[in-house]
BABA-612042 format. One line per field, with one value per residue (C-alpha): residue number from 0; residue in one letter; chain; x, y, z. Coordinates in nm, 3 decimals, always signed. Layout:
BABA-612042
pos = (NUM	...) $
code = (a	...) $
unit = (A	...) $
px = (X	...) $
py = (Y	...) $
pz = (Z	...) $
This chain:
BABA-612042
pos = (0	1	2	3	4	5	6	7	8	9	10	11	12	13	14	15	16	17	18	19	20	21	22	23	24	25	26	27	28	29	30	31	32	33	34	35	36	37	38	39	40	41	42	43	44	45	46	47	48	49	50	51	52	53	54	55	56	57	58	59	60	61	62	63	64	65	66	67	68	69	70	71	72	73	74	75	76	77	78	79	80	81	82	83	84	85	86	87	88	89	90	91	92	93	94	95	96	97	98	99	100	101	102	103	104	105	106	107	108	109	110	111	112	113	114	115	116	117	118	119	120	121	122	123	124	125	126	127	128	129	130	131	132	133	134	135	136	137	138	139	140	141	142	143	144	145	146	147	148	149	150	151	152	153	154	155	156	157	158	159	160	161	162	163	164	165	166	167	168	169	170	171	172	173	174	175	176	177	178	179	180	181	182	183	184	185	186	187	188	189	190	191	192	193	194	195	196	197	198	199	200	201	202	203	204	205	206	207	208	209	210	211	212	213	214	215	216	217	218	219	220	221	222	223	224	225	226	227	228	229	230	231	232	233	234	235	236	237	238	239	240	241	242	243	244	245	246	247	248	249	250	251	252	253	254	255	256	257	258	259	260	261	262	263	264	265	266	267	268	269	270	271	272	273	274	275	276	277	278	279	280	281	282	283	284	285	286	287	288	289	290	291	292	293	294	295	296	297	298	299	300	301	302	303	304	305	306	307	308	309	310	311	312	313	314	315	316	317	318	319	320	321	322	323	324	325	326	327	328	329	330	331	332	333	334	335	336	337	338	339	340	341	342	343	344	345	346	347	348	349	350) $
code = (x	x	x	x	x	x	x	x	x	x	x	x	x	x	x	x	x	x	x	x	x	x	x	x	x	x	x	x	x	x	x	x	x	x	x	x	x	x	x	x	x	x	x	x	x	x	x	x	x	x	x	x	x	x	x	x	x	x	x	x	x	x	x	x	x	x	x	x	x	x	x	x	x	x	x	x	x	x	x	x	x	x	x	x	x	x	x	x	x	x	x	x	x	x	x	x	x	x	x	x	x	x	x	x	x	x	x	x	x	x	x	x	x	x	x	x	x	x	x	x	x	x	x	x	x	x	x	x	x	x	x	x	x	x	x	x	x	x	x	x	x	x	x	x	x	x	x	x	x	x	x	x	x	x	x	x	x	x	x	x	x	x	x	x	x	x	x	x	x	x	x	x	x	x	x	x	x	x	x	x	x	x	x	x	x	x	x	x	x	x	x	x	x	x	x	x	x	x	x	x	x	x	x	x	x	x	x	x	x	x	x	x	x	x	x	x	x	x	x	x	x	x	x	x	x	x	x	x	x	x	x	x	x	x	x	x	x	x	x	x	x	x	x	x	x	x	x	x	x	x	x	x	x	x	x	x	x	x	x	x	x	x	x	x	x	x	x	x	x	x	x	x	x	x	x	x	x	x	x	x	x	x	x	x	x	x	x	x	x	x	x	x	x	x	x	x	x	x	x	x	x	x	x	x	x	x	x	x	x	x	x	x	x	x	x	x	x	x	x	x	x	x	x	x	x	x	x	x	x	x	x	x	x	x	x	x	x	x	x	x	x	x	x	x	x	x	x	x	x	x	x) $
unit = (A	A	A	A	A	A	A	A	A	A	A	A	A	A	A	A	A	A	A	A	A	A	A	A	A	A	A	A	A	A	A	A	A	A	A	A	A	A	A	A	A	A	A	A	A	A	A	A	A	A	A	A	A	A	A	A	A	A	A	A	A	A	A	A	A	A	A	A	A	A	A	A	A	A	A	A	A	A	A	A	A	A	A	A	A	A	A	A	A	A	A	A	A	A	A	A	A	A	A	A	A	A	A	A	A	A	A	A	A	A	A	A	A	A	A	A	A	A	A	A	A	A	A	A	A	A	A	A	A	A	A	A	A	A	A	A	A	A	A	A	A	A	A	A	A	A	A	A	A	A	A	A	A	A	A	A	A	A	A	A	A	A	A	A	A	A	A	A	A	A	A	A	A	A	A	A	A	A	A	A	A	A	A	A	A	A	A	A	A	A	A	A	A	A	A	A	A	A	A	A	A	A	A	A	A	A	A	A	A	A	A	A	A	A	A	A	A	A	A	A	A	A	A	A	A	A	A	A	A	A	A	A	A	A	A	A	A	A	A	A	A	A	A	A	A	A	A	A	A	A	A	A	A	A	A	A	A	A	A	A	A	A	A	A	A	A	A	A	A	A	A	A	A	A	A	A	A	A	A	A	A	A	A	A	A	A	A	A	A	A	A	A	A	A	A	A	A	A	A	A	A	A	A	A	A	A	A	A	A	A	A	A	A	A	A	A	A	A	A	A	A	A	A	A	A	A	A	A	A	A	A	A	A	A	A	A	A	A	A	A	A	A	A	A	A	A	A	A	A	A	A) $
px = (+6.695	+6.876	+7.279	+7.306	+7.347	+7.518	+7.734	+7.939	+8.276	+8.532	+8.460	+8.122	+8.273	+8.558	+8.296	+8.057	+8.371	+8.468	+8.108	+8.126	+8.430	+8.353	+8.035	+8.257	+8.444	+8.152	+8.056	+7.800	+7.578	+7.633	+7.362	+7.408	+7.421	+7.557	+7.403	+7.531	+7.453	+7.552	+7.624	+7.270	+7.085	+7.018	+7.102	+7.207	+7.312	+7.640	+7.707	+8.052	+8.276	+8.419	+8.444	+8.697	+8.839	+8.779	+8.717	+9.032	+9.091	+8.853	+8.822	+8.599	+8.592	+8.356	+8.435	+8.329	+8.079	+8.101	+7.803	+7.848	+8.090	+8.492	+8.646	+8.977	+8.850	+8.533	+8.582	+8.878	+8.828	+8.793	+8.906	+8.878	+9.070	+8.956	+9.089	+9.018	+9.256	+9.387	+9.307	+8.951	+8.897	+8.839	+9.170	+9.190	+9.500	+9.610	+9.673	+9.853	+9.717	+9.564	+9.833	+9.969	+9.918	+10.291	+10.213	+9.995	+9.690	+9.485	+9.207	+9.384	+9.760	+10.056	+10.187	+9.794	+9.636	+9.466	+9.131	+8.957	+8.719	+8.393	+8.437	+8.621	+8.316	+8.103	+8.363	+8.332	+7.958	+7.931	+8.135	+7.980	+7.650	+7.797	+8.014	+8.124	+8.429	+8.795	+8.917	+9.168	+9.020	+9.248	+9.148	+9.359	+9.264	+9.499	+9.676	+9.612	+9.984	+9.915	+9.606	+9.696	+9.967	+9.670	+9.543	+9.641	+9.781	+10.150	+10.078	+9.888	+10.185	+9.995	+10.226	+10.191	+9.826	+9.499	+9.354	+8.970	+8.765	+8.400	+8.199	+7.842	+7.879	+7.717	+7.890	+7.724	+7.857	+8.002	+7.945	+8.284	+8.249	+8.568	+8.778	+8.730	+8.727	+9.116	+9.161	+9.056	+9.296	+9.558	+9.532	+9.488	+9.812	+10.006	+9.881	+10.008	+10.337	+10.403	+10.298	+10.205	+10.226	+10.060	+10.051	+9.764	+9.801	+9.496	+9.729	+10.036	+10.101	+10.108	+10.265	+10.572	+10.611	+10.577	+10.852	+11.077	+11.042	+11.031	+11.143	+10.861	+10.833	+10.588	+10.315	+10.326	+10.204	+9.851	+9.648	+9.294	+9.199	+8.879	+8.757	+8.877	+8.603	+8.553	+8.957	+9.032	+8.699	+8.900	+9.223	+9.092	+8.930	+9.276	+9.556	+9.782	+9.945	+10.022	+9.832	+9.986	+9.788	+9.971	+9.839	+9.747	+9.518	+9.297	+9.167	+9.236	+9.102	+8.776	+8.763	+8.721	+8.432	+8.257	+8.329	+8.501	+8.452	+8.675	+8.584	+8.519	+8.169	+8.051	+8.192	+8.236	+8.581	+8.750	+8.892	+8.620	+8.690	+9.077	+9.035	+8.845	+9.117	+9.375	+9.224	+9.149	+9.508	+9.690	+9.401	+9.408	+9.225	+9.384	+9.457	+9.126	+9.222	+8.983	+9.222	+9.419	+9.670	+9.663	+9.575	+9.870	+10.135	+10.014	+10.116	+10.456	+10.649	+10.613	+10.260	+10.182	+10.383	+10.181	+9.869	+9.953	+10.058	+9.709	+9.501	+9.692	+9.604	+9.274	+9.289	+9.400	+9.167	+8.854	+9.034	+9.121	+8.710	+8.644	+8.856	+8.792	+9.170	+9.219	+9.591	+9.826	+9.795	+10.029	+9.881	+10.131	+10.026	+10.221	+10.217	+10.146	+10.472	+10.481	+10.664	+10.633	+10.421	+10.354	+10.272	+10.119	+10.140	+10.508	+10.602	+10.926	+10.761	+10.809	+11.173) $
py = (+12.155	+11.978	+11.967	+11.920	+11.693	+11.344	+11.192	+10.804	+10.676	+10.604	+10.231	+10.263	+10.387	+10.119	+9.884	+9.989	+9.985	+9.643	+9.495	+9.736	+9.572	+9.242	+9.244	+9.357	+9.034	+8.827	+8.977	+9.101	+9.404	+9.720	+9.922	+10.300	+10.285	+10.000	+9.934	+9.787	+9.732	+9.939	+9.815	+9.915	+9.709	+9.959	+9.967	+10.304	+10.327	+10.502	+10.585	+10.406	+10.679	+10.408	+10.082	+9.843	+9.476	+9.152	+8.803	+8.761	+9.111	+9.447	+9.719	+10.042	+10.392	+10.508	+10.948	+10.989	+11.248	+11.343	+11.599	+11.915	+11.756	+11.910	+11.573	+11.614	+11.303	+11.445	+11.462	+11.158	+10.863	+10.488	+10.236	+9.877	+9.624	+9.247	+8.948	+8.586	+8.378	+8.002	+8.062	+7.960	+8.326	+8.672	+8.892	+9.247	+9.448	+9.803	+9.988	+10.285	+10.548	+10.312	+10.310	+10.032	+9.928	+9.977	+10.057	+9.829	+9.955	+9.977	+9.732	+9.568	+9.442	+9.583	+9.451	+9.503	+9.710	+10.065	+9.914	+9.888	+9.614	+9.726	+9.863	+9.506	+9.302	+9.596	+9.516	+9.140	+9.148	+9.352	+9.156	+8.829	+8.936	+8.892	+8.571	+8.314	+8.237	+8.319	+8.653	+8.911	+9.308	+9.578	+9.893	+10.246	+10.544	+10.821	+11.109	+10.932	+10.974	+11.352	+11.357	+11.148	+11.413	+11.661	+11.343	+11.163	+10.893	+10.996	+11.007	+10.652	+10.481	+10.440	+10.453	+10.533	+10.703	+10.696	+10.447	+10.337	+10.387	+10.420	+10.245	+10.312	+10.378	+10.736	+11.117	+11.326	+11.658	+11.848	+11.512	+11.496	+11.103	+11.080	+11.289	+11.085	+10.795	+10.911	+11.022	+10.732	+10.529	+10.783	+10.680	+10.297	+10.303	+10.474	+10.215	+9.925	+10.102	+10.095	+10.429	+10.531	+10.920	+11.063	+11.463	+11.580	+11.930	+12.147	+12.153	+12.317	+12.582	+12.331	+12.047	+12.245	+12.332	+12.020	+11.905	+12.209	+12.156	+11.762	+11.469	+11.270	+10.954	+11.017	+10.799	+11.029	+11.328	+11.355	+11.605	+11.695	+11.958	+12.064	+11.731	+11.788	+11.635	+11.288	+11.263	+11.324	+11.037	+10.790	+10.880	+10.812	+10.482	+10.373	+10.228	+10.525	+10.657	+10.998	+11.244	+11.596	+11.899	+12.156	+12.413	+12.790	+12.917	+13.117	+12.728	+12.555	+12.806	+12.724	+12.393	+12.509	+12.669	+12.332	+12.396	+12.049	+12.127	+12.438	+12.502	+12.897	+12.823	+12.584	+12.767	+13.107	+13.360	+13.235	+13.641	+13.693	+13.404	+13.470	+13.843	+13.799	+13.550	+13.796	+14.065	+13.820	+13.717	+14.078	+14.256	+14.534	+14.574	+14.432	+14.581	+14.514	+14.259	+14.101	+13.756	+13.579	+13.610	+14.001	+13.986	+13.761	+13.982	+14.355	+14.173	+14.230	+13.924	+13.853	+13.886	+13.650	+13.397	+13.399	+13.425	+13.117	+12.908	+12.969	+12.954	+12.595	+12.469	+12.577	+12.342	+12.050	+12.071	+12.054	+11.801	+11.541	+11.625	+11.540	+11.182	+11.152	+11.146	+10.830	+10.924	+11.182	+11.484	+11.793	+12.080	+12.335	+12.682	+12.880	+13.126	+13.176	+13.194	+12.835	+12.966	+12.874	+13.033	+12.828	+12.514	+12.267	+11.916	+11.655	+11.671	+11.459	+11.215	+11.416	+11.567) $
pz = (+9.950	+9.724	+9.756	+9.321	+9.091	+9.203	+8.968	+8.929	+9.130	+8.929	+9.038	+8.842	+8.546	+8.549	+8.609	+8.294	+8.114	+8.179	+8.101	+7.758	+7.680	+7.761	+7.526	+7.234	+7.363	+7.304	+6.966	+7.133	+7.137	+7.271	+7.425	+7.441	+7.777	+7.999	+8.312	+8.613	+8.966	+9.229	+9.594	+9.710	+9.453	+9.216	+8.890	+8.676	+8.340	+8.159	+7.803	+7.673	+7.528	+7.269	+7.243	+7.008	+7.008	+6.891	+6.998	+7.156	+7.329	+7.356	+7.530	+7.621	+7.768	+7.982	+8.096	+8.474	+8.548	+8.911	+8.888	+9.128	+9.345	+9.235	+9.226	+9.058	+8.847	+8.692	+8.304	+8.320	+8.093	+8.249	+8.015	+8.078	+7.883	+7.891	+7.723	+7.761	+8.006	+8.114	+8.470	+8.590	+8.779	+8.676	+8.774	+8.796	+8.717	+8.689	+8.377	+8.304	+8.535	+8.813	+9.110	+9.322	+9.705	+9.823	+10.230	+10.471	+10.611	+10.250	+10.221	+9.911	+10.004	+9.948	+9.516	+9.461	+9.201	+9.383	+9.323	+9.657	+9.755	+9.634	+9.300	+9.244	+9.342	+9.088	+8.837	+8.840	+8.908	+8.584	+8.342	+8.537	+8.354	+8.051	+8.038	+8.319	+8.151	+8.291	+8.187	+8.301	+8.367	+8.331	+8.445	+8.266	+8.330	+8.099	+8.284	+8.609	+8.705	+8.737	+8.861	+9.160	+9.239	+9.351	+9.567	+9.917	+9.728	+9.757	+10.102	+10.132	+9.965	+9.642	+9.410	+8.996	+8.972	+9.095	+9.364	+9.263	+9.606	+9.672	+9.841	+9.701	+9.324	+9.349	+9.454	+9.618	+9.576	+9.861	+10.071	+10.210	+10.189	+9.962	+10.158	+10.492	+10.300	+10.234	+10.561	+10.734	+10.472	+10.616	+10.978	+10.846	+10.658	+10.962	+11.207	+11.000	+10.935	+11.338	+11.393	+11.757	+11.714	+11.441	+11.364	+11.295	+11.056	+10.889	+10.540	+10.410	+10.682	+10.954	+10.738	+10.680	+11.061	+11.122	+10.907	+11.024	+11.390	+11.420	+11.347	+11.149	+10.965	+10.618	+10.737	+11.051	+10.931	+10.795	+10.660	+10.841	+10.627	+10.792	+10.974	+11.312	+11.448	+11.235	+11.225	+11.612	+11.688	+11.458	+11.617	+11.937	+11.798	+11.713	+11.917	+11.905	+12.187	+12.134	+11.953	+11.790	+11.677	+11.503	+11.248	+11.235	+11.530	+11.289	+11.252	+11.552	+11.791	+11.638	+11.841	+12.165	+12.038	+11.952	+11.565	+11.442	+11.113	+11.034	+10.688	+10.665	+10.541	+10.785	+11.054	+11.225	+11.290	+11.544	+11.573	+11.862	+12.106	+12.058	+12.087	+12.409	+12.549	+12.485	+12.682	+12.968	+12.963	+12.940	+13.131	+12.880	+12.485	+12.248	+11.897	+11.640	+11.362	+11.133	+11.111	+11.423	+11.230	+11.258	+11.645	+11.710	+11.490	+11.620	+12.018	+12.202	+12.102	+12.528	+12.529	+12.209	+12.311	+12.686	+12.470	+12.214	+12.495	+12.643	+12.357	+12.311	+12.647	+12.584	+12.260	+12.395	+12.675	+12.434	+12.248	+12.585	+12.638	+12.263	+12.277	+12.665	+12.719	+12.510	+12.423	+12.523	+12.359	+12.253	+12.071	+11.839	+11.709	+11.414	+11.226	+10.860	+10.815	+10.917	+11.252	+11.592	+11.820	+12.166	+12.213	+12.496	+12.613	+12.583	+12.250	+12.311	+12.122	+11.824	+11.841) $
């Protein structure tokens, strides 16, 4: 069955941008669609939105199209600006919109355009169809500034927009491969910062615990969202040395269970196991709930602060199994209130 309709990285359309505008450079002709290569070997064509210049400087639009997938990109306009230069090699800057490296860790250096390594090669590739002589790229993309506000950027240290990732030209929709792409940057950029603990939250709830309750550098704290599984394997992969969980237990209760992805439609209530855990522990029913959230509030304050400190040793057990006890671990469980519930493991390291 088919997942829907794939659309272009924002690489692709910067890089169909920059070979638009380096044909009006030229005085050349434009086609109605530009086509470039993609990583793979295959080529794919995109319409220009506009193109303008002259022999000396030009430039072109190209509006990404990320099909089904809900990139906060899709419908932005790529513009790529190109003029001739003294040096003897293509450069590539960043244009309004188009953030800068300002944190290790990236795959670009820190004082480098957000462009990552494989939309550059695309880039020059593209415009290397078209002429061999030195020019400088500069990739804009307008309202980027915002846009990168709803991204990990802030949290990557890329500062002033949008950071230009990919790594095969084409999204898939609902793929997930941008988000660990991010993620992974996430972990990369804390390593090279000196980080040896990070915390590891499922999103807001846990992130402003986290902030409440201990003492954390930024590059510390990341955001899983749902890929417990993929982010706790790169963790492991890593040379940290401690490892913090901390987040709601309507989510992290749902590891235990073998479900590393949490998202609610790729994964079941975690109101049964918890439920059942809670009767073990009291020896008595517990009230019915449909959320853990409900389960945990309709308790004696005693009783759910004996079941949250099980339920979190129970956690950290299935996560020492998943990373096969690679770093010490601490697990954290609040409340939707962003409140403390129990917690297991050291979590000196933290305070």
């Amino acid at each position: 069955m088919s997942l829907g309709r794939t659309g272009f990285t924002t690489g692709t359309c910067a890089a169909a941008a920059a070979k638009a505008a380096a044909l009006v450079l030229c005085g050349r002709w434009i086609p109605p669609e530009v086509e470039v290569g993609l990583p793979d070997g295959t080529r794919v064509r995109l319409p220009a939105e506009w193109t303008r210049g002259d022999a000396n400087a030009a430039e072109a639009a190209v509006r990404k199209d990320a099909g089904d997938d809900p990139d906060v990109t899709d419908g932005c306009t790529v513009i790529a600006s190109v003029v001739w230069t003294a040096d003897e090699n293509l450069t590539i800057a960043a244009g309004a919109g188009v953030g800068t490296v300002t944190k290790p860790g990236l795959s670009v250096p820190p004082g480098e355009p957000a462009i990552n390594l494989v939309p550059r090669r695309m880039i020059r590739e593209a415009v290397r169809e078209v002429t061999d002589r030195p020019v400088r790229v500069t990739i804009s993309i307008p309202g980027g500034n915002e846009l990168a506000e709803k991204t990990f950027n802030p949290r990557l240290g890329v500062e002033g927009g949008l950071s230009i990732l990919g790594t095969s030209g084409i999204v898939r929709p609902f793929s997930g491969t941008a988000l660990r792409d991010a993620l992974k940057c996430a972990l990369s950029v804390a390593e090279a910062c000196g980080v040896k603990s990070p915390a590891l939250v499922p999103g807001r709830i846990g992130e402003k615990a986290a902030r409440r309750y201990f003492r954390l550098l930024p590059e510390q704290l990341i955001e899983v969202s749902n890929e417990w599984g993929f982010m706790l394997d790169e963790a492991a992969g890593s040379h940290f040395e401690r490892l913090l969980v901390l987040g709601h237990p309507g989510k992290l209760a749902k590891l235990p269970e073998g479900q590393w992805d949490t998202h609610s439609s790729r994964s079941t209530s975690a109101v049964p196991a918890v439920a059942e855990l809670a009767r073990g522990l009291l020896g008595r029913a517990v009230p019915e709930s449909l959320t853990v959230e409900g389960l945990f509030g309709a308790l004696l304050e005693n009783d759910r602060g004996r079941l949250a400190a099980e339920l979190a040793a129970k956690i950290r057990k299935a996560i020492d199994v998943r990373i096969q006890k690679r770093c010490q671990t601490a697990v954290v469980l609040v409340n939707i209130r962003s409140e403390l519930l129990g917690s297991d493991g050291e979590l000196s390291a933290w305070q």
